[in-house]
Backbone of each chain as ProteinMPNN parsed JSONL, in Angstrom:
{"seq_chain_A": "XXXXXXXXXXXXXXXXXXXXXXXXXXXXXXXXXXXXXXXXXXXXXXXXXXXXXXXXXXXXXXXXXX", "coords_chain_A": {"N_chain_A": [[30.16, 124.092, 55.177], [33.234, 124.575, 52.885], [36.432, 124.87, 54.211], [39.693, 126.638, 55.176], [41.917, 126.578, 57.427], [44.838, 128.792, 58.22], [47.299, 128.873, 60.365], [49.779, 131.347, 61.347], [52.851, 131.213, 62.849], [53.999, 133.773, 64.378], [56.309, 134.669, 65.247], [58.079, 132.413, 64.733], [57.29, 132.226, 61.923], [56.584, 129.843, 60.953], [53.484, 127.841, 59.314], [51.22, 126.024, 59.812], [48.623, 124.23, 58.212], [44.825, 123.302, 57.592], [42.601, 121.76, 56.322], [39.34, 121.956, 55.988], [36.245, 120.459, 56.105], [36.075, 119.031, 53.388], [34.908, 116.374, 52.217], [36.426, 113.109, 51.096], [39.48, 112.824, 48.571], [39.136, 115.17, 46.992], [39.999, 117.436, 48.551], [42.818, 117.465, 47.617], [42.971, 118.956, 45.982], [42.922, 121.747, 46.809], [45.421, 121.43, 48.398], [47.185, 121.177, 46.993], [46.955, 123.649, 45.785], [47.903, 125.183, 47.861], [50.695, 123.902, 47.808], [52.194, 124.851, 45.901], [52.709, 127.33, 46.337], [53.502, 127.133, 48.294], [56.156, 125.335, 48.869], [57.011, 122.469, 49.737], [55.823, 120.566, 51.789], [56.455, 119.691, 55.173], [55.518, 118.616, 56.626], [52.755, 116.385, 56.322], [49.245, 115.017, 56.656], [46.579, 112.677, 56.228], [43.179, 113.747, 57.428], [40.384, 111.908, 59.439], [38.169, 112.553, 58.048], [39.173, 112.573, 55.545], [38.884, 110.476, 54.077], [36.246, 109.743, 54.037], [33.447, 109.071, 51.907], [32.535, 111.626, 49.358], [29.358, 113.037, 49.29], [26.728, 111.672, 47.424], [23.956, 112.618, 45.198], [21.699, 110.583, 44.015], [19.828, 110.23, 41.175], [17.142, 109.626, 39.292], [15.944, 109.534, 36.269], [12.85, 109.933, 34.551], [10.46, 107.758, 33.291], [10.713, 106.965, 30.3], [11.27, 109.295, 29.586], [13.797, 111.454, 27.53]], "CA_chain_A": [[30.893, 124.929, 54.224], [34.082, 124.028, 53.364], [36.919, 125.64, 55.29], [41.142, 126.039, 55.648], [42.402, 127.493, 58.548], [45.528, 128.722, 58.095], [47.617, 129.555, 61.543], [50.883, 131.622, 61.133], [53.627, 131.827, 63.977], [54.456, 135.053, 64.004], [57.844, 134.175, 66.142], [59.103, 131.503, 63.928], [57.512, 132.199, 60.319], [56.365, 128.246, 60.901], [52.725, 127.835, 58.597], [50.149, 125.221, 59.822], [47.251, 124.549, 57.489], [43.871, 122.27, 58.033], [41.646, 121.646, 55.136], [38.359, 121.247, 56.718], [34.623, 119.867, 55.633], [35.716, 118.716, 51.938], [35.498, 114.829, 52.117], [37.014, 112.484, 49.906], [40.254, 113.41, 47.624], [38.774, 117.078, 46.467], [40.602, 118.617, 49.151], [44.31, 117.42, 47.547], [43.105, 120.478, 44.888], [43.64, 122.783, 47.838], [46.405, 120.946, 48.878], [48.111, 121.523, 45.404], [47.286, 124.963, 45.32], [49.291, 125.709, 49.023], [51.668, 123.523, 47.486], [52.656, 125.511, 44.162], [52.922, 128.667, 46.485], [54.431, 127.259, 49.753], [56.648, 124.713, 48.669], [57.091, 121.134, 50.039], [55.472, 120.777, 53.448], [57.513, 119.388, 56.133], [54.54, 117.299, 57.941], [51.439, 116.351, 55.961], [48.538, 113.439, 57.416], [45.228, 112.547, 55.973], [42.43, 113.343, 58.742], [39.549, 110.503, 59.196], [36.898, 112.821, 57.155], [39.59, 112.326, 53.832], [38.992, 108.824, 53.581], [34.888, 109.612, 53.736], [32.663, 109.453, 50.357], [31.804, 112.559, 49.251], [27.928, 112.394, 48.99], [26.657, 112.179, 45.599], [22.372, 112.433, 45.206], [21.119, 109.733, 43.155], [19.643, 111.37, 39.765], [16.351, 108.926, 38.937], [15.315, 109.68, 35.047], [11.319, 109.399, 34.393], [10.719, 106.557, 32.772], [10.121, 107.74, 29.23], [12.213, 110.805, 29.29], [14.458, 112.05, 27.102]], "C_chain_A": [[32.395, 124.623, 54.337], [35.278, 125.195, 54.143], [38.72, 125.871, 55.401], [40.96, 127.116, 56.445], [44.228, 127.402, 58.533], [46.527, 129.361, 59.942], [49.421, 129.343, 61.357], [51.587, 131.717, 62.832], [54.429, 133.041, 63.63], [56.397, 135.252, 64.373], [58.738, 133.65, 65.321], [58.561, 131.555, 62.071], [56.435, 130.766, 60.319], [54.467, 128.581, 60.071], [52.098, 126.553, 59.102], [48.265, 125.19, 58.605], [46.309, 123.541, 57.173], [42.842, 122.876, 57.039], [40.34, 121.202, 56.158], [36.964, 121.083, 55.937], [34.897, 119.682, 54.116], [35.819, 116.972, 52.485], [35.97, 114.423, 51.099], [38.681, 113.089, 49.223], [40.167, 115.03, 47.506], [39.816, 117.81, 47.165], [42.121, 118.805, 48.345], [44.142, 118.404, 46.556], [43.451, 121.48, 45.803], [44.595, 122.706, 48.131], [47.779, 121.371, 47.886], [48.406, 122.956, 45.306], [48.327, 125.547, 46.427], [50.571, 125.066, 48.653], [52.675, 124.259, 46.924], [52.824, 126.92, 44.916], [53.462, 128.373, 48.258], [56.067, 126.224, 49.544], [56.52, 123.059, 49.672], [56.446, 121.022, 51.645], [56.495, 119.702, 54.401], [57.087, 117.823, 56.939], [53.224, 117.266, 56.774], [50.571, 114.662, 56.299], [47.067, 113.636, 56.776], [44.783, 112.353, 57.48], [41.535, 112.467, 58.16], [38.826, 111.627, 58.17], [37.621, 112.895, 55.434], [39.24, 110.744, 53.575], [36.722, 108.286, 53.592], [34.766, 109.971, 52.575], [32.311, 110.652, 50.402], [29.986, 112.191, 48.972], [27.539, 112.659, 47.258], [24.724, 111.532, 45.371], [22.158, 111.687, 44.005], [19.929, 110.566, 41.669], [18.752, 110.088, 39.101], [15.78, 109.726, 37.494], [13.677, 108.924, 34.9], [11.203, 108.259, 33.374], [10.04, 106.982, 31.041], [10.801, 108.817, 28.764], [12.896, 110.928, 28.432], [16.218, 112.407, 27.392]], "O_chain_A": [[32.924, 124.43, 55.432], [34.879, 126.276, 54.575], [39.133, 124.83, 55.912], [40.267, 128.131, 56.363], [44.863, 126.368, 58.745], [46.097, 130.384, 60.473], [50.137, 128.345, 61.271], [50.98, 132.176, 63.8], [55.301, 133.18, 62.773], [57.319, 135.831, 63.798], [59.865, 134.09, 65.096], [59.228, 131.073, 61.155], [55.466, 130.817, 59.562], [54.118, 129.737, 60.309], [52.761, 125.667, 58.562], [47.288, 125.925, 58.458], [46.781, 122.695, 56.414], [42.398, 124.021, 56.952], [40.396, 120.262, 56.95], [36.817, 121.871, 55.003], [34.005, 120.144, 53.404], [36.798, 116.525, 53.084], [36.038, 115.154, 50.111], [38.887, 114.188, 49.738], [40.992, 115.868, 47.872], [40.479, 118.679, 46.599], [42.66, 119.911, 48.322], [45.21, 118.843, 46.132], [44.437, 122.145, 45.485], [45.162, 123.787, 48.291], [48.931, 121.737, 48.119], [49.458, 123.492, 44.957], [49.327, 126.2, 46.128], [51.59, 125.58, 49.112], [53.829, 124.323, 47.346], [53.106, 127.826, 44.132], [53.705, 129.204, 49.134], [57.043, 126.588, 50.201], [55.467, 122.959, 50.303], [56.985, 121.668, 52.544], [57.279, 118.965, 53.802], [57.598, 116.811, 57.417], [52.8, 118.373, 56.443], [51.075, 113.542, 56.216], [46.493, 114.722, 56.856], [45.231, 111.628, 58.369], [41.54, 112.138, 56.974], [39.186, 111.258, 57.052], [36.987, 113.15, 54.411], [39.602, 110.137, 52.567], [36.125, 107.24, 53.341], [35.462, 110.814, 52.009], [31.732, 111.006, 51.428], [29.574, 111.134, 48.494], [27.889, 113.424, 46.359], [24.359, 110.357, 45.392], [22.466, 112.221, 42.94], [19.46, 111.696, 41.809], [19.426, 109.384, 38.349], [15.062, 110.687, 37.772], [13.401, 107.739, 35.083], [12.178, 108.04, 32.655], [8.851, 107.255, 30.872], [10.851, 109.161, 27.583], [12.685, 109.797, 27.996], [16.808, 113.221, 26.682]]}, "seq_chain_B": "XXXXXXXXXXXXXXXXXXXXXXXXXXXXXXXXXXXXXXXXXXXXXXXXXXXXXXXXXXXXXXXXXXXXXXXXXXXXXXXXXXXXXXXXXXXXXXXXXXXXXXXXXXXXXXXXXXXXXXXXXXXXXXXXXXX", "coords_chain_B": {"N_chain_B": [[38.1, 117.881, 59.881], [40.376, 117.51, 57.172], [42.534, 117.529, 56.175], [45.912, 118.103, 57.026], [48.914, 120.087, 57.028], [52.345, 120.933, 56.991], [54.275, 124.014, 56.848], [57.686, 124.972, 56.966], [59.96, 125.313, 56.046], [63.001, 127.71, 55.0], [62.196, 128.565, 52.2], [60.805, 130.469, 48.808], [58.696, 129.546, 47.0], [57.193, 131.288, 44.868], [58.06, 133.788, 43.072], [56.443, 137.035, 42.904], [54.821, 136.364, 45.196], [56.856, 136.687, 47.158], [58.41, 139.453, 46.407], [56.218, 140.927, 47.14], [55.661, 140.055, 49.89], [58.798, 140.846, 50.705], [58.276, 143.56, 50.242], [56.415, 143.875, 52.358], [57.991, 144.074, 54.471], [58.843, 146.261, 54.126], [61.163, 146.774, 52.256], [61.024, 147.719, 49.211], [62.784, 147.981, 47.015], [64.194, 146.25, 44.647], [66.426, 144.601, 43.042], [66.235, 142.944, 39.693], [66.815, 139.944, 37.919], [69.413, 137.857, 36.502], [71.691, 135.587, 38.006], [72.752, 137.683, 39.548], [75.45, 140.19, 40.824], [76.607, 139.94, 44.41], [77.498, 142.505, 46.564], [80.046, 142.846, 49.287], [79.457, 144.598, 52.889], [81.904, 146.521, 52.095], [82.177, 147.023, 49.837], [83.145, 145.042, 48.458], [83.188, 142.333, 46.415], [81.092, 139.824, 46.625], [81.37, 135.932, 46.412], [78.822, 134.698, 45.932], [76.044, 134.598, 43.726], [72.643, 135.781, 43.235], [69.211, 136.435, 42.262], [67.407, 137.81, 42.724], [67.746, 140.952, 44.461], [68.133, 143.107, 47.404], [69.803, 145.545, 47.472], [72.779, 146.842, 49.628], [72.225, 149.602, 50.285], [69.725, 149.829, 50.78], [69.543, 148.725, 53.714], [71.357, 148.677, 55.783], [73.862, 150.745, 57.238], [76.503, 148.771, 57.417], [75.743, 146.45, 56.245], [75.716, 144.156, 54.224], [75.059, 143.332, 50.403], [71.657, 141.975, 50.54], [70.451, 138.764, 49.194], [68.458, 136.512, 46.597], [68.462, 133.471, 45.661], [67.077, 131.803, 42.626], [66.7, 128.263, 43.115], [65.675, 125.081, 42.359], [63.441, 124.66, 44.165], [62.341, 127.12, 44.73], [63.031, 130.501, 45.853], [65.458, 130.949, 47.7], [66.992, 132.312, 50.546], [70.468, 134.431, 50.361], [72.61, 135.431, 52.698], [74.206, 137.249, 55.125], [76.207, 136.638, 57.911], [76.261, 138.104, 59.528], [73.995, 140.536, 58.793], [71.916, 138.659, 59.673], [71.719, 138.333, 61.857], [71.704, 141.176, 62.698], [69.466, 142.903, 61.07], [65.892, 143.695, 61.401], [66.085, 143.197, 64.168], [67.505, 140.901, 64.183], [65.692, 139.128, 63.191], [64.541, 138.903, 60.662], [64.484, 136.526, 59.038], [62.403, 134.982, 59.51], [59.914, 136.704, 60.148], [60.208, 137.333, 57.388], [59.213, 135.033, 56.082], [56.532, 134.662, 57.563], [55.305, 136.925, 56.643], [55.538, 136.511, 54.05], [53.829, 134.118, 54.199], [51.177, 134.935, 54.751], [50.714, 136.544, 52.775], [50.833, 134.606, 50.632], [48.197, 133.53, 51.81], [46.263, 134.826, 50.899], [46.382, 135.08, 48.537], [45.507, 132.226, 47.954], [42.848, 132.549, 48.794], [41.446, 133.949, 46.945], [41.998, 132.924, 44.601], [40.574, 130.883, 45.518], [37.942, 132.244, 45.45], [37.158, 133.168, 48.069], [36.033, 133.764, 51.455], [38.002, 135.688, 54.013], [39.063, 135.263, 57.685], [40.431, 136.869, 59.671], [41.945, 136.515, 62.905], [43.843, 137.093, 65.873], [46.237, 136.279, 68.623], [48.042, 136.448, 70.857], [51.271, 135.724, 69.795], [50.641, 134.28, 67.452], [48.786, 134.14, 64.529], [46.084, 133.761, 63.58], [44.004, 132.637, 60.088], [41.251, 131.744, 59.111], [39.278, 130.818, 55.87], [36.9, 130.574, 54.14], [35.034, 128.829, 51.566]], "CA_chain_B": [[39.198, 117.803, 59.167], [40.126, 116.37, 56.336], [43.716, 117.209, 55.391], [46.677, 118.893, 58.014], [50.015, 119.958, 56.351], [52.918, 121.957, 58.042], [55.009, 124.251, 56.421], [58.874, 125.141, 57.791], [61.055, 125.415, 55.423], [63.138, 128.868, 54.125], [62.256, 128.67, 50.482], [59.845, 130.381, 48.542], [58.575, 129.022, 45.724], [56.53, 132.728, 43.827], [58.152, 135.3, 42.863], [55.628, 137.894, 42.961], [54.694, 136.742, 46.482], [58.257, 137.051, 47.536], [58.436, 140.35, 46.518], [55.227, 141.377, 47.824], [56.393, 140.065, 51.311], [59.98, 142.023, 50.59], [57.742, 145.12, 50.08], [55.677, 144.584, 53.296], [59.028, 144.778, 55.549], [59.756, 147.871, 53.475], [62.204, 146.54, 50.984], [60.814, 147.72, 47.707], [63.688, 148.507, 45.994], [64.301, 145.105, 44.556], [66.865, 144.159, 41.634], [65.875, 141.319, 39.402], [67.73, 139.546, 36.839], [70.03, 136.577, 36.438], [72.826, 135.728, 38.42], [73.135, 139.117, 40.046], [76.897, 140.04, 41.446], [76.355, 140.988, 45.292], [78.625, 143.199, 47.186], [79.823, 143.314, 50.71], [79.505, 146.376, 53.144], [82.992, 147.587, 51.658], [82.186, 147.286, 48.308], [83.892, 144.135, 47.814], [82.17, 141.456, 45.417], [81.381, 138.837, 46.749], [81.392, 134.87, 45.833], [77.555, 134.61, 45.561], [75.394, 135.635, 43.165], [71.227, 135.787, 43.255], [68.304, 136.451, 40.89], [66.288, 138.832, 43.142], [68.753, 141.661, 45.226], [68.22, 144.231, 47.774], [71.388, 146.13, 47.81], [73.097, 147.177, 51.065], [72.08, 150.887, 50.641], [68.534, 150.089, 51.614], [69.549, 147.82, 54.579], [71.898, 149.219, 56.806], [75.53, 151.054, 56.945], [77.067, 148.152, 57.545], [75.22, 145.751, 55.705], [76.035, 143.271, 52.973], [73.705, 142.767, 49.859], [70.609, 140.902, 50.697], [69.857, 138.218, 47.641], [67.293, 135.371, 47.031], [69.221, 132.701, 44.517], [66.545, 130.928, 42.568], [66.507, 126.765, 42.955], [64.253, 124.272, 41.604], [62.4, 124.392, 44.44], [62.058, 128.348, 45.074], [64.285, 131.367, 45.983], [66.535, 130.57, 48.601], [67.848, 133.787, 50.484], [71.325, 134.272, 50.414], [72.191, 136.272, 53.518], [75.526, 137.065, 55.7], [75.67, 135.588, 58.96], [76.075, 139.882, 60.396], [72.459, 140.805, 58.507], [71.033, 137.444, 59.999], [71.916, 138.585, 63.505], [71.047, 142.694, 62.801], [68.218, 143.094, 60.511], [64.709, 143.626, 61.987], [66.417, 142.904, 65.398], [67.81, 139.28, 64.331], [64.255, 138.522, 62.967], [64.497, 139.059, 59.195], [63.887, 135.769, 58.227], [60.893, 134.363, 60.836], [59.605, 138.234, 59.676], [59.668, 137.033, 55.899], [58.365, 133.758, 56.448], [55.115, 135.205, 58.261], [54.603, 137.878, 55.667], [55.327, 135.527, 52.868], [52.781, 133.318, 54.363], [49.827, 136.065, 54.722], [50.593, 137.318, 51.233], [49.823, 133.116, 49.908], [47.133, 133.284, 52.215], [45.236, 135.59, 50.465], [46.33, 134.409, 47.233], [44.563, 131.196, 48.61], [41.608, 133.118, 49.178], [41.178, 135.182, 45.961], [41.794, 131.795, 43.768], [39.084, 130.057, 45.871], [36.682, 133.014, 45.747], [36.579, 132.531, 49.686], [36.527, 135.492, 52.659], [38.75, 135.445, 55.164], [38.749, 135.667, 59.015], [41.828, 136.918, 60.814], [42.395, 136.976, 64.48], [45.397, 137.902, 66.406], [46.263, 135.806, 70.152], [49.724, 136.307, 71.413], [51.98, 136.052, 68.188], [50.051, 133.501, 66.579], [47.82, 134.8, 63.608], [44.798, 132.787, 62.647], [43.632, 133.161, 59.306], [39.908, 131.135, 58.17], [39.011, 131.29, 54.593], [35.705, 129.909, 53.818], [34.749, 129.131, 50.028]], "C_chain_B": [[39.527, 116.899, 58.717], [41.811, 116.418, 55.977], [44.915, 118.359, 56.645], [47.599, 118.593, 57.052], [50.423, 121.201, 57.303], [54.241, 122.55, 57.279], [56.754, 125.114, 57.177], [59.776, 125.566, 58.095], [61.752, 127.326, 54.999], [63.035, 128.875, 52.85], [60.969, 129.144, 49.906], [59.396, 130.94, 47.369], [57.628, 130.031, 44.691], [57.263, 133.687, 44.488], [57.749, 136.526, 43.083], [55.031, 137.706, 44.238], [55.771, 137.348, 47.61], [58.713, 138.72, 47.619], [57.612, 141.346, 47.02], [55.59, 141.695, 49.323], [57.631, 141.027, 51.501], [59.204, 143.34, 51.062], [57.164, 145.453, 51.525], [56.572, 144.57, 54.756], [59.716, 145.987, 55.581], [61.26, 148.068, 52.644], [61.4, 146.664, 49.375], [61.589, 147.843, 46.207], [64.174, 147.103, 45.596], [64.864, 144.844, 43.221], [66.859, 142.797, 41.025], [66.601, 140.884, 38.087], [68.385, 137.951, 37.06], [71.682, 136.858, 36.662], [73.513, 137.586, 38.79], [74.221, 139.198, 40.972], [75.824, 140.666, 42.956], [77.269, 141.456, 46.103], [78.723, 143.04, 48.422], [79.754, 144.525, 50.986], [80.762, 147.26, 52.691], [82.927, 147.596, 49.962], [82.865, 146.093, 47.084], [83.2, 142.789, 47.229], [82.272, 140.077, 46.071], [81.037, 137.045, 46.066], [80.02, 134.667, 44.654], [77.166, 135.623, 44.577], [73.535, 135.264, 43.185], [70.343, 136.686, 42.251], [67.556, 137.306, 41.155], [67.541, 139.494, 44.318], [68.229, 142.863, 45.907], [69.457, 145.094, 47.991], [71.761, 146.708, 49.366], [72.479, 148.812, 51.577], [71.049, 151.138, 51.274], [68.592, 148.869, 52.92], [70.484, 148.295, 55.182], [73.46, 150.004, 56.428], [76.304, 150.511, 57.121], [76.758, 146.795, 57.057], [75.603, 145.33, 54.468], [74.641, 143.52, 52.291], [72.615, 141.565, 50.649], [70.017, 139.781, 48.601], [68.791, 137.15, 48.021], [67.928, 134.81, 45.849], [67.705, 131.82, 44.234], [67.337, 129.213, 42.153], [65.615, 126.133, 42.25], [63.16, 124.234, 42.383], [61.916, 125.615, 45.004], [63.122, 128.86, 44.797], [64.577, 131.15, 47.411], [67.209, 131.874, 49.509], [69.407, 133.749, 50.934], [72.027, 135.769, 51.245], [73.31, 135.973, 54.711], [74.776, 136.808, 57.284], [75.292, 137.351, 59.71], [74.422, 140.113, 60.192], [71.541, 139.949, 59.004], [70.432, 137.953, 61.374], [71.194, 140.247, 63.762], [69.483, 143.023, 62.261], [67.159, 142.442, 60.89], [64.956, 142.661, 63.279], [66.77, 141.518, 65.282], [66.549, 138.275, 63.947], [64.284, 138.727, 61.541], [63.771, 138.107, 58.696], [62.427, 134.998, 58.507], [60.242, 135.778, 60.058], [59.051, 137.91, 57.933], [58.968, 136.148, 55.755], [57.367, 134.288, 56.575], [54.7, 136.049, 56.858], [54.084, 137.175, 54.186], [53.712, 134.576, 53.151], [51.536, 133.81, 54.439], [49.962, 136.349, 53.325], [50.541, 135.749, 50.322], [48.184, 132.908, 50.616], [45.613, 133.953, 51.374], [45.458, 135.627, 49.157], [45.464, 133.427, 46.768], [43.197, 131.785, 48.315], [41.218, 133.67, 47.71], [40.87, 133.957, 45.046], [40.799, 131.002, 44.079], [37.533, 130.961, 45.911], [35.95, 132.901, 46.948], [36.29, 134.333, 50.592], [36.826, 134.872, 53.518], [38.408, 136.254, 56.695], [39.684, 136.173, 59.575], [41.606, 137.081, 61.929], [44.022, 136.504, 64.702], [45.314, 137.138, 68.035], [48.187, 135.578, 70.054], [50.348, 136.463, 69.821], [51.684, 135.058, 67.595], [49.031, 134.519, 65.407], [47.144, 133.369, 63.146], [44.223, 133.514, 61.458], [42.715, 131.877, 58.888], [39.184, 131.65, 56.82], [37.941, 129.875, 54.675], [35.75, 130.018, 52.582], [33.604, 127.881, 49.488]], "O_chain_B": [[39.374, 115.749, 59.129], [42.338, 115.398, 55.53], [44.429, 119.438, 56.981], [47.597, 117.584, 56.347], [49.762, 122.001, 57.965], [55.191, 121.797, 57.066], [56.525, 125.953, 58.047], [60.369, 125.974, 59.094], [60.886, 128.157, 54.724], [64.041, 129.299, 52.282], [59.96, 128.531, 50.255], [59.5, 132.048, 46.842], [57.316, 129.487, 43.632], [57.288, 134.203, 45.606], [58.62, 137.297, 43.488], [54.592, 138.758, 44.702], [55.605, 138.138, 48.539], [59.24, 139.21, 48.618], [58.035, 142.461, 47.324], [55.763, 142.773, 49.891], [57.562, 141.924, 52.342], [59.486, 144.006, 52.058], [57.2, 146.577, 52.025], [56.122, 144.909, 55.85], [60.535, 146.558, 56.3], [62.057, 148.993, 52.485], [61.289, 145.724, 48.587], [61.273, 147.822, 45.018], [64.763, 146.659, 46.582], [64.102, 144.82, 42.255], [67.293, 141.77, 41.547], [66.897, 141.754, 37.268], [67.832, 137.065, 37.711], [72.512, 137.602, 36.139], [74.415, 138.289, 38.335], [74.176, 138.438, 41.939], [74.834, 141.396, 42.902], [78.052, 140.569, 46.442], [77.648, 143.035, 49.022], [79.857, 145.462, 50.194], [80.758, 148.482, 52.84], [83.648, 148.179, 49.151], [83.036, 146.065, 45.865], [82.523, 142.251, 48.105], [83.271, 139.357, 46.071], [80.324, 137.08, 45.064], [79.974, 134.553, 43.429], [77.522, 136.791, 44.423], [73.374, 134.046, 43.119], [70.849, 137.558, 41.544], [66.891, 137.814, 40.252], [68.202, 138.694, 44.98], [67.833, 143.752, 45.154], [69.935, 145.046, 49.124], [70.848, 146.957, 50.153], [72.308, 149.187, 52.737], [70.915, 152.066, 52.072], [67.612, 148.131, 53.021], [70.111, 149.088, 54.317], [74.054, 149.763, 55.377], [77.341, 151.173, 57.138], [77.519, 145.909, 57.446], [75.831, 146.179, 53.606], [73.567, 143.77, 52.838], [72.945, 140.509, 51.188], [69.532, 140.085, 47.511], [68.34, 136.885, 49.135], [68.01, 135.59, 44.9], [67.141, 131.249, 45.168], [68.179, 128.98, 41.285], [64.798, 126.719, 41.54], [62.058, 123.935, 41.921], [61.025, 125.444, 45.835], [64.005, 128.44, 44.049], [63.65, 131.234, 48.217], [68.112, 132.435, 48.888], [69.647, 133.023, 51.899], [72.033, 136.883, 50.722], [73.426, 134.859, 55.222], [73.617, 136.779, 57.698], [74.239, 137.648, 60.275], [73.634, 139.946, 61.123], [70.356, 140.262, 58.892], [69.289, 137.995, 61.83], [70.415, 140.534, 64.671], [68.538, 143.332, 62.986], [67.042, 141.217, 60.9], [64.305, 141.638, 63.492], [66.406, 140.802, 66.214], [66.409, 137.09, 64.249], [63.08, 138.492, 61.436], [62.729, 138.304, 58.071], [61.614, 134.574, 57.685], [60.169, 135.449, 58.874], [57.959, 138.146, 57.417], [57.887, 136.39, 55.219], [56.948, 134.604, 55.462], [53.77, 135.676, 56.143], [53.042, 137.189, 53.53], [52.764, 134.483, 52.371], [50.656, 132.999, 54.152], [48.876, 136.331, 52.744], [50.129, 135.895, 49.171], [47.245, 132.309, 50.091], [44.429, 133.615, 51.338], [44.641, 136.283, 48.51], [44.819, 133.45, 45.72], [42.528, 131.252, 47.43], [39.987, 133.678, 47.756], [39.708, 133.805, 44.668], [40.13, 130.423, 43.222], [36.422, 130.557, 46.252], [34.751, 132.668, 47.103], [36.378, 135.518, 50.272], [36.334, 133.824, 53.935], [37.812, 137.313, 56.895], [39.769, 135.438, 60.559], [40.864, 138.046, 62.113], [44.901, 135.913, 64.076], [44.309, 137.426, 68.686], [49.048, 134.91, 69.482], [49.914, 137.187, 68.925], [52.655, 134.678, 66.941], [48.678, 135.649, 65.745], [47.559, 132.349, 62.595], [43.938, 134.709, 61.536], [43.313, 130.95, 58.341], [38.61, 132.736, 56.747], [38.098, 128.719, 55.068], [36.319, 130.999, 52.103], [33.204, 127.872, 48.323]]}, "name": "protein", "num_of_chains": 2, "seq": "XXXXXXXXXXXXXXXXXXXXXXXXXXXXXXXXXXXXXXXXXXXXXXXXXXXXXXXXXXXXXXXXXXXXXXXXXXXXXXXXXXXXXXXXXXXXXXXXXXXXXXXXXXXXXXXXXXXXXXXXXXXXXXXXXXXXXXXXXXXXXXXXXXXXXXXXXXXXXXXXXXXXXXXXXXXXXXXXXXXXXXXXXXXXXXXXXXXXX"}
């Protein structure tokens, strides 16, 4: 399921935030939306599971179908 | 994990969260407009002017206006060096920051149709939103 974890410092204000279980691209829609309501991030790094395929189930049509 | 970003900066870029956060340090009284004059603690006008204003009356007896000037890339707060050092014990802005950032968090959450987790360790706040 996918997942952000957002972890505030309460001390300094400072905002960490980890997109987790979307592979592929998809996540930079999350990414956009903390964008448009945090402004510019300071530090941002693709982890290894952005650069995995999302899975996508093969979709066989009967032969004859419609 | 698929994507880490780190936010830092004082600027912040909604309105309506901005004032939200304002509200949950107990600044509700909030004047909005364009190019708003703001006063010092004697009444004397000063240089600046900002787009969102708490006036000095709800911030201390010795307190300058509090403003937030909007930029291109948010509101900006515009904020004497005295109120930096007094208000919410020299914590004002770390204080807005945090709140600001709980009140996107759950903006976050509402737009993703997620539920959130909070926990609390030392003065960190974790917040997990599933969706």
């Amino acid at each position: 399921m996918p997942e952000i974890e957002f972890t505030i410092d309460a001390e300094t204000g400072k905002l960490e935030l980890h997109v987790k279980g979307i592979a592929g691209p998809a996540c930079d829609d999350v990414a956009r939306l903390a964008k448009a309501l945090l402004g510019e991030p300071v530090q941002e790094r693709q982890t290894a599971e952005y650069y995995l395929r999302p899975k996508v189930r093969p979709q066989v049509r009967p032969k004859g179908g419609q | 994990m698929s994507k880490y970003l780190v936010f830092d900066q004082i600027c912040f870029p909604d309105r309506q969260l901005l004032l939200a956060a304002l509200a949950d340090l107990g600044y509700r009284e909030v004047e909005e407009g364009e190019a708003l004059p703001l006063y010092g603690y004697q009444g004397d006008r000063r240089p600046e002017t900002a787009e969102l204003v708490v006036r000095r009356r709800h911030l201390g007896p010795a307190s300058n206006d509090l403003g937030f000037a909007r930029t291109e890339h948010g509101y900006v707060p515009v904020i004497s060096e005295y109120d930096q050092r007094v208000l919410h014990g020299g914590r004002l802005l770390p204080k807005l920051r945090a709140a600001y950032s709980e009140r996107v968090v759950a903006a976050v959450t509402r737009r993703l149709h997620g539920t959130a987790r909070r926990t609390v360790e030392g003065g960190v706040v974790k917040i997990k939103v599933r969706f």
